[in-house]
N, C-alpha and C positions, 0 to 999 in steps of 0.2 A: 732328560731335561734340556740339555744341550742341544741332541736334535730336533729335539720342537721346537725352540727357537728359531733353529736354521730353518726348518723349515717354513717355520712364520713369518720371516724376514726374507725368505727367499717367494714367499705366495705373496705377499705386500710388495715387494719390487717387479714381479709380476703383473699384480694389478697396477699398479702405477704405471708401468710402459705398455698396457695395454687399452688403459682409458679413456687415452684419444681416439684409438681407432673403435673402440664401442660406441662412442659418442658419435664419432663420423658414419658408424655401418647406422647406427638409430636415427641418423639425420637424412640417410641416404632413403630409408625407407616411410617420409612423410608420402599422406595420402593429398597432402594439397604444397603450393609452391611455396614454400617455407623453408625454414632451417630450424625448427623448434625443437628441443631434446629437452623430455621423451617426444617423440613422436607425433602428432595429434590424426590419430589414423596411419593404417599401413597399408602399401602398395610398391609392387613391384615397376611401376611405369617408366619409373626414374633408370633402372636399368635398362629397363629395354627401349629410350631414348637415344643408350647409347651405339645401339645396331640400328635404327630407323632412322631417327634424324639425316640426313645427310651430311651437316657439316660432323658433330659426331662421332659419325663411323667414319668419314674420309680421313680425320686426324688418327683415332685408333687407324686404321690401315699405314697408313703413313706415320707411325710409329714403329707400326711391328716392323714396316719391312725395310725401317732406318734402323733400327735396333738388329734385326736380323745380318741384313749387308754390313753394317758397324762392327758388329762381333765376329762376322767371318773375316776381316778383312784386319783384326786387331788379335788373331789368332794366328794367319797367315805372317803378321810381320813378327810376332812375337817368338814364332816355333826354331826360325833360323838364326834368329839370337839365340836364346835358349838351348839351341844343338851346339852353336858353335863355341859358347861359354863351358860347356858343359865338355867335349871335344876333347879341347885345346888346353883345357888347365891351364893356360894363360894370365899371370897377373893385370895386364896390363887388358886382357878380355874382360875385366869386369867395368871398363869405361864404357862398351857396350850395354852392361846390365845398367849403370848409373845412367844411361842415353833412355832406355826404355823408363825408366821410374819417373824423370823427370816431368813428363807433364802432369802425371795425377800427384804428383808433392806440391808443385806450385797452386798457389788458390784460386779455383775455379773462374773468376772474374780476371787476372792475369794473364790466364792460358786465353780464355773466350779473345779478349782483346788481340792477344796475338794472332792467333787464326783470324780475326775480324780484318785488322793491319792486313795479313799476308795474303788473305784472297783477293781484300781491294785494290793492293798493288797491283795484281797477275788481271786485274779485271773478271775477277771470278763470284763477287760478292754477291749475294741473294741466291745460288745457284742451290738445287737442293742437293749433290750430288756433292758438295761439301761440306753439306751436316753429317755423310757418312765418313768421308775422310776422316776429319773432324774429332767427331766420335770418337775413332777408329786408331787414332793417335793418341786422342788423352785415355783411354782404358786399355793401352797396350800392355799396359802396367801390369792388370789383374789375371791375360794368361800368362806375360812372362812369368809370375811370382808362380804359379799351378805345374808352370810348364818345367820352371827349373828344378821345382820339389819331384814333380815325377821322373825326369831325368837324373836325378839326384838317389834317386830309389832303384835306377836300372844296377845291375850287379855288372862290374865292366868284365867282370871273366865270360860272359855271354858274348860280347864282344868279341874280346880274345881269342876265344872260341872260334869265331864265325870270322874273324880275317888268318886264322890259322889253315883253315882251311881253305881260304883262296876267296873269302867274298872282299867284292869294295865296297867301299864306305860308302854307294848309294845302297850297295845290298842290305848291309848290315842295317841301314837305315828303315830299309823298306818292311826286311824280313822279321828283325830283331829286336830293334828300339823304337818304332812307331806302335806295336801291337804294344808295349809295356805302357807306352806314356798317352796310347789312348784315351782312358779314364778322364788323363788332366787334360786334356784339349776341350773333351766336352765341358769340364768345370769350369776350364777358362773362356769359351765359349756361354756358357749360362749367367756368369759372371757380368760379363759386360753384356751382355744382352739386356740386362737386369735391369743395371744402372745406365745404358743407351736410354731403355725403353722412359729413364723417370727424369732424365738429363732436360735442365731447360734453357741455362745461361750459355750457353756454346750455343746449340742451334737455333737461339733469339739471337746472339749474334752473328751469327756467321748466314743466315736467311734471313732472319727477318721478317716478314709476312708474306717470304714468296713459298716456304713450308710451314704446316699447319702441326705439330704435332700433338698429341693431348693435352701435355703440361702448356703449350704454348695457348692452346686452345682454352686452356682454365682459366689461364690470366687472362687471355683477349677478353672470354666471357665474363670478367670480373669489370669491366664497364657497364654492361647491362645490369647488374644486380647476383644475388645470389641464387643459386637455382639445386638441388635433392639432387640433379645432375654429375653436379662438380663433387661430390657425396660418393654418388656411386662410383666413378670413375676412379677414385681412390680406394674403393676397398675393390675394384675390379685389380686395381693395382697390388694392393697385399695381397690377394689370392694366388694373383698370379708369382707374385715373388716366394711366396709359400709353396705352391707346388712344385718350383723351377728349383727352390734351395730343399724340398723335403725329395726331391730325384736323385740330386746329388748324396743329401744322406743316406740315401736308399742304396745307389746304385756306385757312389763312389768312395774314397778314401777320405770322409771328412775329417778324424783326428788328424790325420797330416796336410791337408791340405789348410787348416785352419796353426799348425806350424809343429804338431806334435811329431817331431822328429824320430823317437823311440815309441815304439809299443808294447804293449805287454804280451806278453806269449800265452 
């Protein structure tokens, strides 16, 4: 009895976080230019608007490859914190870890503002090539956290091992502990790629209208009227964060990476 409960209350909480995005995927697929749910006719056109259109696809593009350059370059800064935390057993090296957390704790509109202040002093404001910075700073957070779990998992007698026998500490790095903490790069990587790709209050401030990206493109388009468009574009968005988060359960360590420190044998 008890477990049909659970399970009843766990397919109810279910449905309930799932009813928006049923509403928006049946909104997405009007056969005329509406927002009606159900539907009043079905057509795929509204997606395929978003590869034709020009403006459209130019934001999708200019998305992916902010999200992409954002996530490598928020990977890159995160991995040498991460080693050198991790290293050094240092008390006073966790003010580096507390350096890295800082921008994704403060509230979204706080941090925007800052980056907004800090380009326009350097005369760098509107430029697009600071929405990847940008980015790239406030989601350093999500490899560091990946990155120190999987260094956190290397066994140091592998180490031990490999400076005993005469490697340095770029060896051991190259040969030893980068093939371990693999896995969490690419998490941490997928990670912020995720939430670059869905990110809108940073790069509305810190461009502007000089980059287009999709979320920016949905509100821009939200002066003209509603459109199946802005519909599709969002469940092009859960798809994609669904395939990107069902890889990592596939191919990586999600009980730990999600903070399950012990596992079962």
């Amino acid at each position: 009895m008890l477990r049909w409960l659970n399970s009843l209350m766990a397919g109810l909480i279910g449905l309930v976080l799932a009813a928006p995005i049923l509403v928006v995927a049946g909104v997405s697929l009007n056969a005329k230019r509406s927002l009606d749910f159900p539907p009043r006719g079905l057509s795929l056109a509204w997606y395929a608007e978003i590869f034709t259109d020009p403006g459209w696809r130019g934001a999708l593009i200019a998305s992916l490859v902010v999200a992409a350059l954002s996530a490598a370059l928020a990977v890159a800064i995160a991995f040498p914190l991460a080693w050198f935390i991790w290293r050094w057993r240092a008390p006073w090296a966790r003010a580096f870890e507390m350096l890295g957390m800082t921008p994704f704790i403060l509230p979204p509109v706080i941090t925007a503002l800052g980056f907004l202040s800090f380009w326009s002093t350097f005369g760098q404001y509107g430029e697009p090539w600071t929405v990847v910075v940008s980015h790239a700073i406030f989601f350093v957070t999500l490899p560091l956290v990946t990155l120190s779990l999987g260094f956190g998992a290397v066994d140091r007698s592998y180490v031990e091992a490999a400076s005993t026998m005469g490697a340095d500490d770029h060896t051991v790095l190259r040969t030893v502990v980068m093939p371990l903490v693999r896995p969490y790069m690419i998490s941490g990587f997928a990670f912020a790629f995720v939430l670059s790709l869905n990110e809108y209050i940073v790069a509305y401030m810190v461009a502007g209208f000089t980059l287009e990206t999709l979320p920016i493109k949905i509100f821009n388009a939200l002066r003209y009227g509603y459109t199946p468009t802005m519909a599709a574009v969002t469940v092009l968005f859960v798809l994609l964060t669904a395939a990107v988060f069902g890889l990592i359960a596939r191919f990586g360590d999600l009980p730990r990476l999600l903070g399950a420190w012990i596992r079962a044998d």
